[in-house]
C-alpha positions as CSV (number, residue, x, y, z in Angstrom):
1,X,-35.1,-29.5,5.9
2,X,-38.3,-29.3,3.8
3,X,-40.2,-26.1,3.1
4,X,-43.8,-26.0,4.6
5,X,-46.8,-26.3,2.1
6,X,-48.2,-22.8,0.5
7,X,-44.3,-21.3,0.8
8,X,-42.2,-19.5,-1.2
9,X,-41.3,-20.9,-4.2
10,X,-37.6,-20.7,-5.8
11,X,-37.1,-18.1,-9.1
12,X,-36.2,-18.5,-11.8
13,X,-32.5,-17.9,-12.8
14,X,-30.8,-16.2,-15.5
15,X,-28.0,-16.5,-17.1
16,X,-24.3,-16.0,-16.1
17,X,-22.6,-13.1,-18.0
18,X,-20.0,-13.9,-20.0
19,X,-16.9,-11.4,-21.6
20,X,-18.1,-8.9,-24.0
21,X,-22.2,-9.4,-22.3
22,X,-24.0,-6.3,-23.5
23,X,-25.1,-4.5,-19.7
24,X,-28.1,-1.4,-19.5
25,X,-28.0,0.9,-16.8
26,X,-30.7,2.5,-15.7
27,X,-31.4,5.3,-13.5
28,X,-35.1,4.1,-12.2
29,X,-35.1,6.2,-8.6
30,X,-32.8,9.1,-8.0
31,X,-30.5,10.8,-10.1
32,X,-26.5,9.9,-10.4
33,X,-23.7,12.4,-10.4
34,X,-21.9,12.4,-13.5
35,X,-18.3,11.9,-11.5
36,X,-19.7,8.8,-10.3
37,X,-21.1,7.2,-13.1
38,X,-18.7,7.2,-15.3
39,X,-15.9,5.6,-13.3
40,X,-17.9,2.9,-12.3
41,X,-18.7,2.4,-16.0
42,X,-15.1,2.0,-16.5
43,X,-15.1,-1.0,-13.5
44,X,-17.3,-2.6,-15.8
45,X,-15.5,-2.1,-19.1
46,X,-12.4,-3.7,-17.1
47,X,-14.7,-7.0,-16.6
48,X,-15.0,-6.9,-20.0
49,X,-18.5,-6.1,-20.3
50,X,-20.0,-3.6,-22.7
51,X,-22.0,-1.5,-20.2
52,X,-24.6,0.8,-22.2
53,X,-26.4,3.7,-20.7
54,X,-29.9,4.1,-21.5
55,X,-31.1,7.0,-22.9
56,X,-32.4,8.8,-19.7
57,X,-30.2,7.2,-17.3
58,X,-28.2,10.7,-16.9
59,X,-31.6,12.8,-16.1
60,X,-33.3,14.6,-14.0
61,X,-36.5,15.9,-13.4
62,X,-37.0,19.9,-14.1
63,X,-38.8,20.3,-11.0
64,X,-38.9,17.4,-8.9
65,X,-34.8,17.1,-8.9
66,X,-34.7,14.2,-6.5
67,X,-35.5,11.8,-9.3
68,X,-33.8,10.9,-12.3
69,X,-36.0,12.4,-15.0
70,X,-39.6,11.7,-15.3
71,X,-41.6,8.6,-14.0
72,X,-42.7,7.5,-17.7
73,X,-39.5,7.9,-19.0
74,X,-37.7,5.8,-16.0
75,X,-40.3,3.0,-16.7
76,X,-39.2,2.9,-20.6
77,X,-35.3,2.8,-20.3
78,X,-36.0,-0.1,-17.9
79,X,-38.7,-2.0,-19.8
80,X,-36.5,-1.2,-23.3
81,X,-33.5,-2.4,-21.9
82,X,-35.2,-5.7,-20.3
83,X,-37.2,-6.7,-23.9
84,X,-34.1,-5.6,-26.0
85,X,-32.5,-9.1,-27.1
86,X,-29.0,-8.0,-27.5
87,X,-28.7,-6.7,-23.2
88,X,-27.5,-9.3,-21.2
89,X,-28.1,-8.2,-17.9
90,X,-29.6,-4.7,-16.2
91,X,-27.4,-2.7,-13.3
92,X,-28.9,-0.1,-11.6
93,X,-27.0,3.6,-11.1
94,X,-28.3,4.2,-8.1
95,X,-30.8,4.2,-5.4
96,X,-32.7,7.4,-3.8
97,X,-35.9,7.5,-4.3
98,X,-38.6,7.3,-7.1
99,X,-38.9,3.4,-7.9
100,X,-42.1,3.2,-6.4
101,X,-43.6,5.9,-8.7
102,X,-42.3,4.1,-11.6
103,X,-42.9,0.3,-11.1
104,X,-46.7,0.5,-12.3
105,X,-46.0,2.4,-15.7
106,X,-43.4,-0.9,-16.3
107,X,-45.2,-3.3,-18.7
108,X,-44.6,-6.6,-16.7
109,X,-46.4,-9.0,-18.8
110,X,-43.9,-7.8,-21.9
111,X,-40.7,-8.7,-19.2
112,X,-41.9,-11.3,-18.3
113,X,-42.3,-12.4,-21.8
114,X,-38.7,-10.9,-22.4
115,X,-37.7,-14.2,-20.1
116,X,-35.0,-13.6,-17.3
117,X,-31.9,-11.7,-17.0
118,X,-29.4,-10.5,-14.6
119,X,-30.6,-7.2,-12.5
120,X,-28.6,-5.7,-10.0
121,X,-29.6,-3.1,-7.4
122,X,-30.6,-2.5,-3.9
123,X,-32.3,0.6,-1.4
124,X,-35.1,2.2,-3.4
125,X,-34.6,-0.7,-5.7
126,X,-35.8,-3.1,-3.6
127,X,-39.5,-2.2,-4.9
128,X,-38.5,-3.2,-8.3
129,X,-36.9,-6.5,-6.7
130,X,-40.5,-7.2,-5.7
131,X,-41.5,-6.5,-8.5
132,X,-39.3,-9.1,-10.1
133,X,-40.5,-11.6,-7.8
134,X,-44.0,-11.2,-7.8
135,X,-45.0,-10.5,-11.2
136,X,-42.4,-12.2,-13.6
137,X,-41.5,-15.0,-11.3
138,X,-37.5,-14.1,-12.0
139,X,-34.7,-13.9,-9.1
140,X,-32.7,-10.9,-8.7
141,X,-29.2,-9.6,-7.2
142,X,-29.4,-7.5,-4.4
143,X,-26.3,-5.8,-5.2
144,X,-24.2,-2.9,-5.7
145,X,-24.9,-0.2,-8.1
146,X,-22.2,1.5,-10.6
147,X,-23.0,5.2,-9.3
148,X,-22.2,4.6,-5.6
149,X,-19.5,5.2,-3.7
150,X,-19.2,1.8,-2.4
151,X,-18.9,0.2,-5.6
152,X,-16.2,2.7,-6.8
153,X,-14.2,2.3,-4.3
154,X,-14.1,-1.2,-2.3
155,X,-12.6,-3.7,-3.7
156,X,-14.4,-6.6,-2.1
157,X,-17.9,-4.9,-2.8
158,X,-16.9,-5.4,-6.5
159,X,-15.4,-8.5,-6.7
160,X,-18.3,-10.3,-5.0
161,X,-20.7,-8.7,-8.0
162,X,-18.3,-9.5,-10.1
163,X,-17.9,-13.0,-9.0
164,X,-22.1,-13.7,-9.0
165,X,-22.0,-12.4,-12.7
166,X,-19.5,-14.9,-14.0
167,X,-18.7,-17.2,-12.1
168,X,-22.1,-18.0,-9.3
169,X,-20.8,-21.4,-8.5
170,X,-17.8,-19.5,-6.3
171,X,-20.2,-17.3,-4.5
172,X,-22.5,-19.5,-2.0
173,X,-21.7,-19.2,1.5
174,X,-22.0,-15.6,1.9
175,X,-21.1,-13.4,5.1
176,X,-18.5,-11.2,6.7
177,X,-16.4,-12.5,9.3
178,X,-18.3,-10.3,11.4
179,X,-21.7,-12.0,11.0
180,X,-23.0,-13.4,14.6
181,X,-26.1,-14.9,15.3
182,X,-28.7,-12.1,17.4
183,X,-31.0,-15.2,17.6
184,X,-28.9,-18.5,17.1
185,X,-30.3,-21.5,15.2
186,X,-30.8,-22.9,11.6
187,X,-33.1,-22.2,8.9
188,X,-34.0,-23.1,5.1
189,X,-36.2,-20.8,2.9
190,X,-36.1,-18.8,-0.3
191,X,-34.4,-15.4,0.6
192,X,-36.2,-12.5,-0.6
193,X,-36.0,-8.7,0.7
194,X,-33.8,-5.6,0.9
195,X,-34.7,-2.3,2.2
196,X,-36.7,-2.3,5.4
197,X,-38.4,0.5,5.0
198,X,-39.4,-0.1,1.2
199,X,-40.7,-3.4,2.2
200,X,-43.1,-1.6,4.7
201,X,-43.6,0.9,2.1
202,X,-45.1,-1.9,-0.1
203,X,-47.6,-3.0,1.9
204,X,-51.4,-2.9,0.9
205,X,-50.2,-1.7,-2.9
206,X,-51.8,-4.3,-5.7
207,X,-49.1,-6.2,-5.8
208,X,-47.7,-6.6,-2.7
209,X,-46.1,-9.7,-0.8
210,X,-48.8,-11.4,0.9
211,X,-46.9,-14.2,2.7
212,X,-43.6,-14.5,4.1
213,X,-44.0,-18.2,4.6
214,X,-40.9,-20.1,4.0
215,X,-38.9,-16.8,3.2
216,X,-35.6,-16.3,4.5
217,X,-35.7,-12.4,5.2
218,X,-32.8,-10.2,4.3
219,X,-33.2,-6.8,5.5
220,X,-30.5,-3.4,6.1
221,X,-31.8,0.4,5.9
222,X,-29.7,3.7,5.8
223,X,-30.7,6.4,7.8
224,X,-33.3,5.7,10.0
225,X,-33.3,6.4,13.7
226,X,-33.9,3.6,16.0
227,X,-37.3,4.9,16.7
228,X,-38.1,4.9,12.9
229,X,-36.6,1.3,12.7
230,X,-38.9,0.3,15.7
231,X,-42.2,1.7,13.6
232,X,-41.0,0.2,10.4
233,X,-40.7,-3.3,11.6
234,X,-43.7,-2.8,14.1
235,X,-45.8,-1.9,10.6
236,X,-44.7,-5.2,9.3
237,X,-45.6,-7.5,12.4
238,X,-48.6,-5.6,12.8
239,X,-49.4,-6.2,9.4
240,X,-48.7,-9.7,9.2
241,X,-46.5,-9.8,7.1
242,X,-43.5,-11.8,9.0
243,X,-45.6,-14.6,9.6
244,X,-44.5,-17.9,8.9
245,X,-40.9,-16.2,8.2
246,X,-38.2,-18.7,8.3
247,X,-35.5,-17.0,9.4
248,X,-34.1,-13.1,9.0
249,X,-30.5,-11.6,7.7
250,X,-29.7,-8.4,8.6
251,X,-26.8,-6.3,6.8
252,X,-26.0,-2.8,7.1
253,X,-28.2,0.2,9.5
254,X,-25.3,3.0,8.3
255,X,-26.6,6.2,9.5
256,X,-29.3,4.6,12.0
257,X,-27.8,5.7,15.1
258,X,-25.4,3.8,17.5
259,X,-25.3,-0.2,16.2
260,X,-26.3,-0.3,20.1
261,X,-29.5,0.7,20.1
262,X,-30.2,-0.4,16.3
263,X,-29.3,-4.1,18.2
264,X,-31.7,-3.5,20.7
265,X,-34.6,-2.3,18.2
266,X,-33.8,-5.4,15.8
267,X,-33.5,-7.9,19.0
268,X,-36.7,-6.6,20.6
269,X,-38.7,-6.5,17.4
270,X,-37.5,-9.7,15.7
271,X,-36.3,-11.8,18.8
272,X,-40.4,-12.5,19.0
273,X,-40.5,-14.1,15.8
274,X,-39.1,-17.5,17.1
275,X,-36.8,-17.8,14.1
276,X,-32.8,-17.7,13.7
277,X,-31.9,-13.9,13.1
278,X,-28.3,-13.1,12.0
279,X,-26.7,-9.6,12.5
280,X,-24.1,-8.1,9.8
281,X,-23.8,-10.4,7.5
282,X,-22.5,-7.3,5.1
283,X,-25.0,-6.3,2.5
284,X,-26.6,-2.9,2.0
285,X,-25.5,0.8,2.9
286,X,-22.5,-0.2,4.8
287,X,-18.4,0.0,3.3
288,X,-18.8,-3.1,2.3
289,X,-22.0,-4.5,0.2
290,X,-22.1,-8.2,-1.1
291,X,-24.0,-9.5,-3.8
292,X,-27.2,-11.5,-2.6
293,X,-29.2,-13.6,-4.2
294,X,-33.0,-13.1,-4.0
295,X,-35.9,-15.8,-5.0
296,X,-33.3,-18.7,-4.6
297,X,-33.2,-21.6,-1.5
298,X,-30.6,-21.6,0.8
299,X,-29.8,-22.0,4.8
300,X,-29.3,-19.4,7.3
301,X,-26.9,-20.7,9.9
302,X,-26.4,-18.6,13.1
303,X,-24.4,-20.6,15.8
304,X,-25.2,-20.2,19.2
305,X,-21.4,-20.7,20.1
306,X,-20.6,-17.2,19.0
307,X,-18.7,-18.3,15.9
308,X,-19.3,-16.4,12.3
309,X,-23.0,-16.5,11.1
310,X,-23.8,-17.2,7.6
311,X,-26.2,-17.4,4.4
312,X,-25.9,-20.3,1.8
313,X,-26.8,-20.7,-1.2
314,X,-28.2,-23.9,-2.3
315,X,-27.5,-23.2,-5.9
316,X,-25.3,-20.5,-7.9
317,X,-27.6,-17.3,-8.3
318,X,-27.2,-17.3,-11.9
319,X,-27.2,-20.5,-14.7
């Protein structure tokens, strides 16, 4: 399978972390509860990395208290961690909300300069993943954060981080045993996404996606009713902005409602699309979030016998 002409193009990679790689966290949305931050600083530490805080990674804002400190200062920890030479890789604390009053205060043209480096993170942070993508040209790990409950306390949610940092090469077919096709069939692209509703969110900003074609979507929300679902995606098709999609991924909907009618809203919305669309493949919100990829080629293989769906990678996500 070839990817049509004008398509997404694969990212560039970074490079694997190895023991004793200096990590930043940053707080670039929401703030991170102190009982949770630590202890996943200490998952880290027993990986053998050297995971650093950055300076306002623990804040949060006088007034505004569902963000972690103020906009300008969330923009600096993450551009100073990304141009600093000695950090190896960025990890986000968590997600919440804020990202998207930050990204523009980021200088991208000094990151980009910086050259690529591992950067974990998903829900709010999928604006910054976009970010990523579109104006440095780097892939990205849509992954688990240190301050979440997930990543503290399943074990499989942190080995497969763990496993994409050091050692890519074991980590290409991805998927729970779970995973079943919604709309069967087979599909090549470049995967890029995260958050539903923070991909609708983008749309019309500066520097906004402007073509799915060739994409392979992957896409999970938290908290969103099935009616909210149903606008979200309608925004995108309305807006044109899952044309020429390859194929979709969906992970987690925890806190959407019964999977029922979340299945029905994602069948009806995306069944249209003409494209392979797998169901629970086991990223996102859910009790179990894997590590995946963004900006890199792989295949999207949803069997119409029924048996598991999954996503592989056609290289290791990092060098």
């Amino acid at each position: 399978m070839t990817l049509p002409p004008s398509s997404l193009a694969p990212l560039t990679r970074p490079a694997r972390l190895r023991p004793g790689a200096r990590v930043a966290v940053v707080s670039p949305s929401g703030p991170v509860p102190a009982d949770r931050l630590e202890p996943g600083l200490d998952i880290l530490r027993g990986w053998g990395l050297d995971p650093v805080p950055m300076p306002h990674a623990r804040d949060v804002h006088r007034e505004l208290d569902y963000l972690a400190g103020a906009d300008e200062a969330r923009a600096r920890d993450l551009q100073d961690a990304w141009c600093d030479p000695s950090v190896d890789a960025v990890i986000c604390a968590r997600g919440g909300y804020g990202a998207h009053r930050m990204v523009d205060l980021v200088d991208w043209a000094a990151v980009r300069a910086a050259g690529p480096k591992a950067f974990v993170g998903y829900s709010d942070v999928t604006v910054l993943h976009e970010a990523f993508a579109m104006r440095t040209g780097f892939a990205t790990l849509h992954g688990p954060m240190v301050g979440t409950e997930t990543f503290l306390k399943d074990p499989r949610t942190q080995e497969s981080l763990r496993a994409t940092l050091f050692e890519p090469e074991t980590r290409l077919t991805l998927g729970l045993e779970e995973a079943r096709a919604l709309v069967p069939g087979r599909a090549r692209g470049i995967t890029y996404g995260g958050c539903v509703s923070l991909l609708a969110a983008d749309l019309g900003t500066p520097h906004g996606r402007a073509s799915a074609r060739g994409g392979l979507l992957v896409i999970e929300d938290t908290t969103e009713d099935p009616y909210s679902l149903d606008r979200i995606l309608t925004q995108l098709l309305r807006a044109g902005a899952l044309e020429g999609v390859a194929g979709v991924a969906c992970g987690s909907w925890a806190g959407c409602g019964p999977y029922e009618k979340v299945r029905a809203v994602l069948a009806d919305r995306l069944g249209g699309l003409g494209v392979p669309v797998v169901e629970e493949l086991g990223f996102g919100h859910g009790p179990t979030g894997l590590t995946i990829p963004l900006g890199v080629a792989a295949v999207l293989d949803a069997p119409a016998d029924g048996g598991p769906a999954t996503l592989t990678v056609e290289v290791p996500a990092l060098v």
